[in-house]
C-alpha distance (Angstrom), angle and dihedral (degrees) to the residues before:
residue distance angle dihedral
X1 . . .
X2 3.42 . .
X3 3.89 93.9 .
X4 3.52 85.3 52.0
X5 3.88 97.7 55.6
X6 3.86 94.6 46.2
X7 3.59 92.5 49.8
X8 3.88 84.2 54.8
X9 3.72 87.9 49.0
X10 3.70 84.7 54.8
X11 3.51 103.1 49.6
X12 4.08 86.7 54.9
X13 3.53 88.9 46.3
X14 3.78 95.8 53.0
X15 4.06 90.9 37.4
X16 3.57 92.1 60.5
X17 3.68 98.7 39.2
X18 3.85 89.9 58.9
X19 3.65 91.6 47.3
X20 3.84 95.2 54.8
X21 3.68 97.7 25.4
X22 3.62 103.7 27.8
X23 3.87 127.8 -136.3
X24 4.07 107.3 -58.8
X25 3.94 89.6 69.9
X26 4.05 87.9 44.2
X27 3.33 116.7 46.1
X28 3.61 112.2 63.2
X29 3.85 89.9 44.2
X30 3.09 89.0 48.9
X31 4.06 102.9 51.5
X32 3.85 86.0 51.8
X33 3.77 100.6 55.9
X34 3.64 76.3 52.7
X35 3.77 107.9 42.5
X36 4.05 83.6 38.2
X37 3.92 113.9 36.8
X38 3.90 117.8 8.5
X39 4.09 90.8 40.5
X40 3.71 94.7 60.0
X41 3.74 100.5 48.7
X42 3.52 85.5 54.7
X43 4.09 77.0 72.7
X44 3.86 98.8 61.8
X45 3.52 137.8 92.9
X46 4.24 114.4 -99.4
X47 3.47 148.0 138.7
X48 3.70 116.0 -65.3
X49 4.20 90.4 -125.0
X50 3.82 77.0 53.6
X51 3.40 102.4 50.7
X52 3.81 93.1 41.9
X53 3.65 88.2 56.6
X54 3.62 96.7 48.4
X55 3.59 89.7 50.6
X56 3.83 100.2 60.0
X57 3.77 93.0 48.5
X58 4.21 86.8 52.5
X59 3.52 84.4 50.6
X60 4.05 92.1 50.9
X61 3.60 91.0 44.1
X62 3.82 91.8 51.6
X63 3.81 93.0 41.4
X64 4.16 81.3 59.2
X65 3.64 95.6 44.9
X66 3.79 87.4 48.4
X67 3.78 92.7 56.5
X68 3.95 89.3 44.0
X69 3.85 91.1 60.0
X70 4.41 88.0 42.5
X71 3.81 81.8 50.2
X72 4.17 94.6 50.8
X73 3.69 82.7 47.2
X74 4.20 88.9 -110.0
X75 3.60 92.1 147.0
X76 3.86 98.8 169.6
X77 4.04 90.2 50.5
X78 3.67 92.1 42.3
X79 3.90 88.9 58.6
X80 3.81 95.2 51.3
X81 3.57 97.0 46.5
X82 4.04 87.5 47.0
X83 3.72 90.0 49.7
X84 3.80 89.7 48.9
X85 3.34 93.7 52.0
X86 3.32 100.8 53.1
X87 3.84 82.3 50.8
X88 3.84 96.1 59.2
X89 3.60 85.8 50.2
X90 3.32 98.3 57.6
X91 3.70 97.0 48.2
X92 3.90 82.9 57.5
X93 3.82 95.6 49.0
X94 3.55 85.7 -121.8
X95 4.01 105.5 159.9
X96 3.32 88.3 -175.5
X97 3.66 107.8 51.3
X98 3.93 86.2 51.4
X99 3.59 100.6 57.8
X100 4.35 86.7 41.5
X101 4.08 81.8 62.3
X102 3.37 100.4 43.2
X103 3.73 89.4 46.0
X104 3.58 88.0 54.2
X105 4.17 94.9 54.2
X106 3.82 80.1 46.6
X107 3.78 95.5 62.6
X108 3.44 94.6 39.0
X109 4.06 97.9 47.0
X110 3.97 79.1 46.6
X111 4.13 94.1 59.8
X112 4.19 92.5 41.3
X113 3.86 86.9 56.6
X114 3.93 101.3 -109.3
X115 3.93 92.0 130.9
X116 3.45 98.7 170.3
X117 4.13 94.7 43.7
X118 3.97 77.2 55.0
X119 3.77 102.7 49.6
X120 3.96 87.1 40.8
X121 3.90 91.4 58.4
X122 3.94 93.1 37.9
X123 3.73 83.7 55.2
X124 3.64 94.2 54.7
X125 3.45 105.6 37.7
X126 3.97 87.4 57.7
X127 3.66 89.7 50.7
X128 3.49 84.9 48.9
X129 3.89 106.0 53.0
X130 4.06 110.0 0.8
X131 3.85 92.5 98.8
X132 3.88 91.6 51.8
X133 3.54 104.0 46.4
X134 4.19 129.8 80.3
X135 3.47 119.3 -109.9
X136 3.95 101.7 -80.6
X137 3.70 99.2 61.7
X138 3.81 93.7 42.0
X139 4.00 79.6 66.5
X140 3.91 87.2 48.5
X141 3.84 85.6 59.7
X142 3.00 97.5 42.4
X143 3.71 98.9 54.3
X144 3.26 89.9 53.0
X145 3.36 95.6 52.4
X146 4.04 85.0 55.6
X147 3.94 85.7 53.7
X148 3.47 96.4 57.8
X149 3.63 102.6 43.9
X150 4.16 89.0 48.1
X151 3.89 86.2 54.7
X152 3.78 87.2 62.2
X153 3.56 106.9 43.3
X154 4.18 91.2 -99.7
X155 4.17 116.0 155.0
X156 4.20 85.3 -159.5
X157 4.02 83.5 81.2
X158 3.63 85.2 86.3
X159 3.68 90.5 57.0
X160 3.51 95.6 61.4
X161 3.35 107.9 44.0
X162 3.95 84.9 51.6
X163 3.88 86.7 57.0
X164 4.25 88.7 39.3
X165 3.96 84.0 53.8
X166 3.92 91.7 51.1
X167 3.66 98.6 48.2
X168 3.92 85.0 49.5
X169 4.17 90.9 52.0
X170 4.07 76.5 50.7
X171 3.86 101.2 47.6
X172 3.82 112.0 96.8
X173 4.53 83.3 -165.1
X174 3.34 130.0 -5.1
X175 3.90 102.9 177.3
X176 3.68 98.3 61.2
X177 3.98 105.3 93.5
X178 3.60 126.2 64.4
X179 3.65 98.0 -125.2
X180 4.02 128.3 44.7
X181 3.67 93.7 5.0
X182 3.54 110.1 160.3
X183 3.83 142.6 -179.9
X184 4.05 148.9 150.3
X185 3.54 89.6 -56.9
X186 3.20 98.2 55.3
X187 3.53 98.6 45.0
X188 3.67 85.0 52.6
X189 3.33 91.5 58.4
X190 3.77 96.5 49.5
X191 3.66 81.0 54.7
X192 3.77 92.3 60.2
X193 3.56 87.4 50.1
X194 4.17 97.2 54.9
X195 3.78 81.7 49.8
X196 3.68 95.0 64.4
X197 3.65 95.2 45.6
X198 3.72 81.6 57.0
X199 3.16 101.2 52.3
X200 3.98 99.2 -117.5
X201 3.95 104.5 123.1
X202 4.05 86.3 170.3
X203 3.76 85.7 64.2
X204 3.51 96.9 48.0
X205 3.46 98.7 53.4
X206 4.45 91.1 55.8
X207 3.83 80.4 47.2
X208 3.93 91.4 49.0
X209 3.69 89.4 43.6
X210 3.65 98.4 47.6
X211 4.22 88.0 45.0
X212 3.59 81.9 59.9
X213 3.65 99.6 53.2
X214 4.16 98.6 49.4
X215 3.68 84.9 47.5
X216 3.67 115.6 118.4
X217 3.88 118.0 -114.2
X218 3.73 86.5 -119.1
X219 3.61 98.4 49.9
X220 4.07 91.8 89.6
X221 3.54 106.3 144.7
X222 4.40 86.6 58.5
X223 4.04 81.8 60.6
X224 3.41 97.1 53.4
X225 3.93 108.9 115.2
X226 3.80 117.6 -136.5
X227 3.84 127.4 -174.4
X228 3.78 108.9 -69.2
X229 3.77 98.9 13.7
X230 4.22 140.0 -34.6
X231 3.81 114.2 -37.4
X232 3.89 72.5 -143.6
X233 3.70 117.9 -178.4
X234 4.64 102.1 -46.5
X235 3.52 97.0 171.8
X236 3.69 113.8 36.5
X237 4.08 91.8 -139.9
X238 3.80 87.1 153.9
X239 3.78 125.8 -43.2
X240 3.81 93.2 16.2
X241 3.63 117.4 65.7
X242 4.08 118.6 169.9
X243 4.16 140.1 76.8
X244 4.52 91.4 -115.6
X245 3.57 108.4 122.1
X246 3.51 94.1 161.3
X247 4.01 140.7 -28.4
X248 3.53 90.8 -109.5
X249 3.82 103.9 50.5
X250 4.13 92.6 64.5
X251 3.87 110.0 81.1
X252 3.86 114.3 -130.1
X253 3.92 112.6 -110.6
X254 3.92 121.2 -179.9
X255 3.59 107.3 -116.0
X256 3.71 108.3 -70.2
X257 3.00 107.1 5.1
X258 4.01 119.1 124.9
X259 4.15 117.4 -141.3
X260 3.54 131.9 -171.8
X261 4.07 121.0 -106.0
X262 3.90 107.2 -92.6
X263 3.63 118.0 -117.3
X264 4.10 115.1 -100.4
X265 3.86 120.1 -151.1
X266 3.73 121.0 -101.6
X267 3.75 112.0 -60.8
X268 4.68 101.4 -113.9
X269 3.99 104.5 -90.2
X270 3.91 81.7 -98.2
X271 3.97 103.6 59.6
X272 3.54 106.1 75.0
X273 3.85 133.0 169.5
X274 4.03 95.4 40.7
X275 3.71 114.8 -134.8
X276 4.12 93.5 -106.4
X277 4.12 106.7 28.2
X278 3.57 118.7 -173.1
X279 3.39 128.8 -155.8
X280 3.76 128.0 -111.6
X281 3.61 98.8 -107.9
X282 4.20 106.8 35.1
X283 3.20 155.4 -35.8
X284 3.94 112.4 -37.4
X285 3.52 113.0 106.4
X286 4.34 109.4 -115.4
X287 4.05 108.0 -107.8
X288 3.54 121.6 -138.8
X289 3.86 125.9 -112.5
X290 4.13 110.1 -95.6
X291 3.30 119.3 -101.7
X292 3.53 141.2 -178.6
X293 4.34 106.0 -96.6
X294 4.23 94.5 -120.4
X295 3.55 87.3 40.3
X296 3.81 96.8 53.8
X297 3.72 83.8 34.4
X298 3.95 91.2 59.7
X299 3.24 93.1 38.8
X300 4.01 93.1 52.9
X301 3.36 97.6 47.0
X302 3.51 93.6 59.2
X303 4.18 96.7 -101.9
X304 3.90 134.4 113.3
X305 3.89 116.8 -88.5
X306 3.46 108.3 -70.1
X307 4.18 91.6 -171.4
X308 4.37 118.0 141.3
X309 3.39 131.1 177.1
X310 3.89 118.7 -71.0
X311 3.89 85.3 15.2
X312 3.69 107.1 127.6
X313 3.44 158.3 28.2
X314 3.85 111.5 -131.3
X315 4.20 108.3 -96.5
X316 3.19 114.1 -108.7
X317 4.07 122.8 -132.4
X318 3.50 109.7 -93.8
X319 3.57 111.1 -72.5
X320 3.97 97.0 -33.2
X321 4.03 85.1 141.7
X322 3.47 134.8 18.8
X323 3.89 96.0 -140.6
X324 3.69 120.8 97.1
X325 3.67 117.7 -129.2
């Protein structure tokens, strides 16, 4: 138990370091705590309850160090670590922890351009979690859910960030938790972001500016300005909550209208495995081999295989169901 509750100290620690500090100070430290501490205990003997419990906080921790990497714009690492969060979760039977990952490779499918790779996860992590979360992070599905269908041209956006706006009016706090907190500033934001798939940049910016104004004080890395807008808050790993990097990284669509993902340059000879691959011959997204979740956890986090005996359910491909094991 006591691994458990520092790792939870941790994950608060990290949390609100990236919030204040943002992710450059964060994500290396972060990855080796991982790769060097919560990975190996994941190798001892302990009581099942135990184990469970250490398994969703290595999930939450990876979920963070996933969003890190998606925040350094280290797209390829950001995907692994998502995928291997999910995994962790999943061994735990932790609903929620699944649909936190696969809301995570939602937002960041979302910014590359893959809108219907995005939508398809947003779907399923919903389906995954929104029954078994309070009020605050049903509206952080939901928004994202309104994200996704804006990026391709959908009129049900409107739908969910009516529902997102509900859950808020319902939410007694929704900045408290360290992962998928969410409240009218992020919304906001999310709102800025459906704008720009829409092709209203006049919107955006009242959205952007109102985001700004529910923020906490705290919250200073989702005030930082970037060029073309507010990197904002893309992943929702705790205070942040939406898929906006910036204004100027969302092509403008008329209303409606559906366009194809743009082409991106040639990942560097050293950034493999990019976040969305497609197949040769169409449009289904490749899977990754299976794993076991503290080997793909190792491996993610930049460590040896840390795998043992009994250790594992098999991974599952990314987001192929939204059921847990």
């Amino acid at each position: 138990m006591a691994h458990v509750a520092s790792a939870q100290e941790l994950l608060t620690l990290f949390s609100r370091g990236d919030a204040v500090l943002g992710a450059g100070p964060v994500y290396e430290p972060l990855r080796q705590y991982l790769a060097a501490t919560v990975l190996p205990w994941l190798k001892h003997d302990m009581r099942p309850a135990v184990r469970r419990e250490l398994l969703t906080v290595a999930s939450r921790l990876t979920y963070l160090c996933a969003f890190t990497h998606f925040d350094m714009n280290r797209h390829a690492a950001a995907q692994r670590l998502y995928l291997t969060s999910a995994e962790l979760a999943g061994e735990a039977g932790d609903r929620v922890g699944r649909g936190l990952a696969l809301r995570g490779l939602s937002v960041q499918a979302h910014a590359l351009g893959h809108f219907t790779e995005a939508h398809r996860l947003a779907e399923q992590a919903a389906s995954t979690a929104l029954r078994h979360v309070p009020p605050h992070q049903q509206a952080f599905f939901h928004g994202q859910l309104a994200v996704t269908l804006a990026g391709r041209g959908d009129a049900g956006h409107a739908r969910h960030l009516s529902l997102a706006d509900r859950c808020l009016e319902r939410s007694s706090s929704g900045g408290n938790t360290p992962v998928g907190a969410f409240h009218p500033g992020s919304l906001a934001l999310q709102r800025a972001a459906v704008a720009v798939s829409l092709g209203d940049r006049h919107a955006a910016a009242r959205a952007l500016d109102l985001s700004l104004r529910h923020r906490p004080a705290d919250e200073r890395r989702s005030r930082a300005p970037v060029p073309g807008g507010t990197r904002g808050d893309p992943a929702g790993h705790g205070p942040p909550g939406t898929g906006l990097p910036h204004l100027a990284r969302v092509p403008r669509r008329p209303p409606g209208r559906r366009q194809r993902p743009r082409r991106r340059p040639a990942a560097p000879a050293d950034r493999q495995d990019p976040p969305v691959q497609r197949e040769s011959g169409g449009g289904r997204a490749a899977r990754p081999r299976t794993r076991d979740a503290p080997e793909a956890a190792a491996d993610a986090a930049g460590s040896r295989s840390l795998t043992r005996r009994g250790v594992g359910a098999r991974a599952h491909r990314r987001a192929r169901s939204p059921d847990p094991p």
